[in-house]
C-alpha positions in Angstrom: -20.6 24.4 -0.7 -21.5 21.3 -2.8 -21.0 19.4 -5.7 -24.1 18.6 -8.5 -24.5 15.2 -9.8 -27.0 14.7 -12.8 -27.9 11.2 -13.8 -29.8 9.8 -16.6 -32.4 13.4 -16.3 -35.3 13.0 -18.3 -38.0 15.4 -19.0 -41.4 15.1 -20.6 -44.2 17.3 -21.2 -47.3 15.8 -22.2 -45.8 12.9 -24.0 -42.9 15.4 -25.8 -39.6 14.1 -24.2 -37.4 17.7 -23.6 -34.6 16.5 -22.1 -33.4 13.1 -22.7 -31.0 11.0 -20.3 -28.4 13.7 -19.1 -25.7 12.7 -17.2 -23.4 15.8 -15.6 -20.6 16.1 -13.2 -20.4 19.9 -11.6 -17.6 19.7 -8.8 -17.6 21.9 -5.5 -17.0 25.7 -6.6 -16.6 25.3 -10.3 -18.4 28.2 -12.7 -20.4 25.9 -15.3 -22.3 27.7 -18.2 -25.2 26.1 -20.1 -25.4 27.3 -23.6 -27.6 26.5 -26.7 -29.6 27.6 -28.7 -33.8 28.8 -27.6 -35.5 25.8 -26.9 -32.4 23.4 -26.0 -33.4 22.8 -22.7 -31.0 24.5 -20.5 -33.1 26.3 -19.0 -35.9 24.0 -18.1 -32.4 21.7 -16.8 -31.7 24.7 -14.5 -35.3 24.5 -13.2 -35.1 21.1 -12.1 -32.0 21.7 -10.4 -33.6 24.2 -8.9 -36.7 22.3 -8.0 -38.8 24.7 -10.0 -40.0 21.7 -12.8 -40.4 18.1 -11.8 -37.8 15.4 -13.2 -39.8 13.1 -15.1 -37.2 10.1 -14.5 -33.6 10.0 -13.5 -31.6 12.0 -10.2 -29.8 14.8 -9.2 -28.0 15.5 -6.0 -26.7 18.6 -4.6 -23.7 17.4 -2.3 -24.7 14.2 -0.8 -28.2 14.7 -0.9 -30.6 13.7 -4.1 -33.2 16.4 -4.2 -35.5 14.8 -6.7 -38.2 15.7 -4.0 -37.7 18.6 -2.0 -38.8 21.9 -2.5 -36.7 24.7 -3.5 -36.5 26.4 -0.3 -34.6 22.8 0.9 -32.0 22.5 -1.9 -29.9 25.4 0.3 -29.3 27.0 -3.7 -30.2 30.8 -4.5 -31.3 31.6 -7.9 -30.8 35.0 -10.1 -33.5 35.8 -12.8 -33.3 37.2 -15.9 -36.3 40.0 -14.8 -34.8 40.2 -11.5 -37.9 39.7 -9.5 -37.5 42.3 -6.8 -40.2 43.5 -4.5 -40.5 47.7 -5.6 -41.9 48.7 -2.7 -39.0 47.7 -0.6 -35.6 49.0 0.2 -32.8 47.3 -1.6 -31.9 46.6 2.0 -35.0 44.9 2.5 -35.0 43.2 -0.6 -31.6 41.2 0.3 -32.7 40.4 4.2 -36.2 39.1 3.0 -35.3 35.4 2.2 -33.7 35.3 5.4 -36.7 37.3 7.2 -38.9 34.7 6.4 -36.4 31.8 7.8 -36.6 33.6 10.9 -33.1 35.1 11.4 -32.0 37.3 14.0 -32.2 40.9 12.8 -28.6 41.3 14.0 -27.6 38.9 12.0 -29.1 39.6 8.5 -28.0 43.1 8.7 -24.6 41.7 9.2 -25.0 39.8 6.0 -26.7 42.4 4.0 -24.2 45.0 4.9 -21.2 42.5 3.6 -23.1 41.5 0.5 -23.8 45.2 0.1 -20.2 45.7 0.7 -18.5 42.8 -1.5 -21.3 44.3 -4.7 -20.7 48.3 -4.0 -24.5 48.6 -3.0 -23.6 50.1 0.4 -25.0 53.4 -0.9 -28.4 52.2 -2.1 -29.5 50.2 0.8 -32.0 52.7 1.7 -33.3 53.4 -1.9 -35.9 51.4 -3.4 -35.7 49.2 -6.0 -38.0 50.5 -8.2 -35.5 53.8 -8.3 -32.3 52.1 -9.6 -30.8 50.9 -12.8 -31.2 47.4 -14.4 -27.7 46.9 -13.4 -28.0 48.2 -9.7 -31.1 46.3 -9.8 -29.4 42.8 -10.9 -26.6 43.9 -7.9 -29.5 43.6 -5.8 -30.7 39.8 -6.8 -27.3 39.1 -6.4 -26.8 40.5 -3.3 -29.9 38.5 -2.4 -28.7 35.3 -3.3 -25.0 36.3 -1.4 -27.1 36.6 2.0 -28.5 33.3 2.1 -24.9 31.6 1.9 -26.1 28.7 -0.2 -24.2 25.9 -1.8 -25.4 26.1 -4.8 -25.9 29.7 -7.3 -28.1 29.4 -10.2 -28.1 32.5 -12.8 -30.8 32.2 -15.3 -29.9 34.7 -18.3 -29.4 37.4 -16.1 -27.9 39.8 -18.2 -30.3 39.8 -21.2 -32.1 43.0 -20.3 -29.0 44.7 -20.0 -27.6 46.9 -22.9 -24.2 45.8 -24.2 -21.9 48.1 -22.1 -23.1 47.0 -18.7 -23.6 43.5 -20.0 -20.1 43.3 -20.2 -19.4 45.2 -17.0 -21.8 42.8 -15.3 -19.8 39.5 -17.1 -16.6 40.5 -15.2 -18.5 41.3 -11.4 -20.0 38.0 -11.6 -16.7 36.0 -11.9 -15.0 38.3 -9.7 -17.5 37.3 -7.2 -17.6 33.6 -8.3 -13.6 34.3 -7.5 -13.9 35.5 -4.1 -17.0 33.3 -2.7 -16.0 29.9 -4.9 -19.5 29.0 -4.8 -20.8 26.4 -7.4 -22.3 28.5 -9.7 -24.5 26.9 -13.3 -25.2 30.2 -14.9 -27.5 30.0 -18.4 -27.3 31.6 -21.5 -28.0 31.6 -25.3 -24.6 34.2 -25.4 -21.8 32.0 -26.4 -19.3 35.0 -26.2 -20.5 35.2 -22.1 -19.4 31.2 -21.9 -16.8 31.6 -23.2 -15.4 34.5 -20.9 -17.1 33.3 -17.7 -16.9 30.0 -17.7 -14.8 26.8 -16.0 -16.4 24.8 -18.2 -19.3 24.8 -20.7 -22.0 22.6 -21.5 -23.2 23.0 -25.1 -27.0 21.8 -25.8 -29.1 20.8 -28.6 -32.3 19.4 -28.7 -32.5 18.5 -24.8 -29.2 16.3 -25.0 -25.6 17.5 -24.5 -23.3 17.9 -27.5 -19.8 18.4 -25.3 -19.0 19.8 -22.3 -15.5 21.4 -21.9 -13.0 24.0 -20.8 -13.7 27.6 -23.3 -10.7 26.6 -25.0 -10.9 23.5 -25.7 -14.8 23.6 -27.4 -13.1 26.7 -29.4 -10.0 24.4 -30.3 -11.5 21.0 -30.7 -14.9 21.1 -30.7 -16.4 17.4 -31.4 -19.0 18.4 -34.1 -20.6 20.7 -36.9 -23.1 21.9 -34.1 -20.5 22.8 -31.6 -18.1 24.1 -34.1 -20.8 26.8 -35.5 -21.8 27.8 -32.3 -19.0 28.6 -30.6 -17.4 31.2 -31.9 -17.8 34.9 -33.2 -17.9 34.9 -35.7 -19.3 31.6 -36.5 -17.0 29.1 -38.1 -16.7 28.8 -41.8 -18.5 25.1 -42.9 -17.2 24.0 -46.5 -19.0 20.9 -47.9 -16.2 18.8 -50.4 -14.8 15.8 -51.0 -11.6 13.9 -50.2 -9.8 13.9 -53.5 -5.8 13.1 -54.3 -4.8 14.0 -50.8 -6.5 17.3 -50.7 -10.2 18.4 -50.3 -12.3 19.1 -53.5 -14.9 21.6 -53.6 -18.3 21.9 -55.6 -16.3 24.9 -58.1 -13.2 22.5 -58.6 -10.9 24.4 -55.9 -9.0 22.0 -54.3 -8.0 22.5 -50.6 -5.2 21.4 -48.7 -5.9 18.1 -46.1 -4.7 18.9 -42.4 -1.3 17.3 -41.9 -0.6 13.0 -41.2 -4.4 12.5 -42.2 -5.6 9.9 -44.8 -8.8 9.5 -45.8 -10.4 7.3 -48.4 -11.1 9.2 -51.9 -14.4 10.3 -52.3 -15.4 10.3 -48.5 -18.1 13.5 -48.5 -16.2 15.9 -45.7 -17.3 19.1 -43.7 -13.5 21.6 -44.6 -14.1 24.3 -41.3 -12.5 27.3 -41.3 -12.0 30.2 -38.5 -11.8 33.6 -39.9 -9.1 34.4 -38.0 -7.4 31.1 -40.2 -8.3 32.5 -43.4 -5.3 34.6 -45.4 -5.5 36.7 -48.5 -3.6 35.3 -51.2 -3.1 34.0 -54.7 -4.4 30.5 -54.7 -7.1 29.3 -52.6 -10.7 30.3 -52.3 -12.0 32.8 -55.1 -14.7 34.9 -54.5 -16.2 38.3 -54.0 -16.0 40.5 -51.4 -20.2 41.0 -50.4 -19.4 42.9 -47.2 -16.3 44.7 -44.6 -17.4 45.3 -41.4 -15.0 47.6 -39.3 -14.9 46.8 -36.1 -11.5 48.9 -34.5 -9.0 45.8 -33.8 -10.4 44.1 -37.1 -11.7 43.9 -39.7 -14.5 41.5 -40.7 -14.7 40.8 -44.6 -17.6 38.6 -46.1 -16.4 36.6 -49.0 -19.1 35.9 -51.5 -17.6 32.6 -53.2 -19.4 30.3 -55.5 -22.8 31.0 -53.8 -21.4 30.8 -50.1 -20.6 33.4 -47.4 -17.5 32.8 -46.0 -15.7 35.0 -43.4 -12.3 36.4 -43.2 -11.2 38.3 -40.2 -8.0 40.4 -40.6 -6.2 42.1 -37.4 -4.9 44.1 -39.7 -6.4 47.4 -41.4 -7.4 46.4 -45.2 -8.4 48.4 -48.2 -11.2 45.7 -49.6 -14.3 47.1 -50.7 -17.6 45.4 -52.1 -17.6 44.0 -55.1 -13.5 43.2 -54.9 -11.9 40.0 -56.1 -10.8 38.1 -53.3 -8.9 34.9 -52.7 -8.9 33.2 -49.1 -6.1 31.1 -48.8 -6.6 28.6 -45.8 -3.9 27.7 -42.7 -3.8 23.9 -43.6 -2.5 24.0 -40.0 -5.6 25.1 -38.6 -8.3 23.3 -40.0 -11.2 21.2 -39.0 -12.3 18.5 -40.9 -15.3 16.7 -39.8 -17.4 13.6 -41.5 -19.5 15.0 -44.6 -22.9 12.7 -42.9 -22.5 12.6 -39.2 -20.8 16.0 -38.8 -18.4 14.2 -36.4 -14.9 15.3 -36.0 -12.4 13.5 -37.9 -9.6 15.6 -37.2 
């Protein structure tokens, strides 16, 4: 296993500069998660790791080794596709010996491997089927079994769960880090699903715009994250973003409400400010945030209730069973405890 070392990465397609000056530390067997938005460039980054897309300027190393010019098949990584890219007129068996077929292994001893990858994903049944006849989940077993054989240091999963409905997509998050568990392979898996970073991940790289906004344990983006960007996209729902103004110690909004400032800040009066919310930090009470409820979405454990206040949605979730219908009167009282402020022009954290 190996390490992967990114340094000043630079992309450009004819003359449009995608990715712009990474720099990214992935120690030996950590789980790292690119997330973004479409078009953020975390997957093209995952294609130059791979080898798959040229690097315009900069380095990366797997290990020891900078791979800026070697092929894919001498990086020693295995990579998992979103469309799984299996051969359906071969066994599953077949499938997951073929890399190592064509290296010119010993029959002996890819049957050995197949048979444990088969083992460690449950596919010991199906070796003998062909692809073509099994599930998209059985099927994305497979490409993962095929990557398992090849022992590499390196796994690369691009969106590999997308084409799975929502059931199995969450079946398939926990196999995947049981397996990261048990093999503690370095792993950079990418996805546009910030609720699979967050529950997969060591760490997670948010992107925007081919640059990196933060990169951080699940937690700690969720907790502290270091701007607007990061603080809407993780996070589901999405957190609440309040323009106002500093004003007598509290936070003014456009209608007049005044909301309270986190505690031991100080800010200059009149400083434009970004008041973030997390439904889960937003209370029905007397005085606070009037509005109307637009919206209660049900979901079992809680209840999701869209607040329809001076032309803003604004999102309350309730652990609780509630009896608010549309069209209700509703005031969201905030947990001055829980707030994040950030700068009204930069979007920076300030607190």
């Amino acid at each position: 296993m190996a390490g992967v070392t990114i340094r000043d990465l630079k992309k450009v397609y004819g003359g449009v500069q995608v990715i712009h000056g990474l720099d990214l530390d992935i120690p030996d067997g950590e789980f790292v998660v690119l997330v973004g938005p479409s078009g953020c460039g975390k997957s093209t980054l995952l294609r130059m790791i791979a080898g798959l897309e040229d690097i315009s300027t900069g380095e990366i190393r797997i290990g020891a080794r900078q791979v800026n010019n070697l092929p894919p098949s001498e990086r020693d990584i295995a990579m998992v596709f979103q469309n799984y890219a299996l051969y359906p007129h071969k066994t599953v068996g077949a499938n997951m010996g073929f890399a190592l077929k064509m290296r010119g292994e010993d029959r002996a001893v890819i049957a050995r491997k197949v048979a444990r990858a088969a083992e460690i994903l449950g596919l010991t049944p199906y070796l003998d089927r062909y692809s073509r006849a099994l599930s998209g989940g059985q099927r994305q077993r497979v490409a993962m079994g095929r990557a398992i054989v090849r022992d590499p240091q390196v796994f690369l999963f691009d969106e590999p769960l997308s084409n799975l409905d929502a059931k199995l997509r969450v079946q398939m998050r926990t196999e995947i880090r049981e397996l990261h568990l048990r093999l503690k392979t370095t792993t950079v898996y990418v996805t546009h699903d910030q609720i699979e970073a967050m529950t997969m991940a060591d760490r997670i790289v948010v992107m925007q715009g081919g640059r990196i906004e933060q990169v951080g344990a699940p937690l700690e983006l969720y907790d502290r994250p270091v701007n607007t960007f990061v603080a809407g996209f993780i996070g589901s729902p999405a957190m609440n973003m309040i323009p106002g103004t500093v004003d007598r110690g509290g936070v003014a909004l456009a209608d007049g409400t005044r909301l309270p400032m986190p505690p031991g800040l100080s800010l200059a009066e009149g400083r434009a400010v970004t008041y973030g919310l997390r439904p889960e930090h937003l209370l029905a009470g007397a005085e606070g945030i009037s509005g109307r409820v637009a919206v209660v979405e049900p979901t079992g454990s809680e209840t999701h209730v869209v607040v329809r206040a001076d032309g803003r949605d604004l999102v309350a979730m309730f652990r609780d069973r509630v009896p608010f219908r549309p069209g209700d009167a509703l005031i969201l009282v905030p947990d001055a405890g829980k707030v994040h402020l950030f700068d009204g022009a930069s979007g920076l954290r300030l607190v």
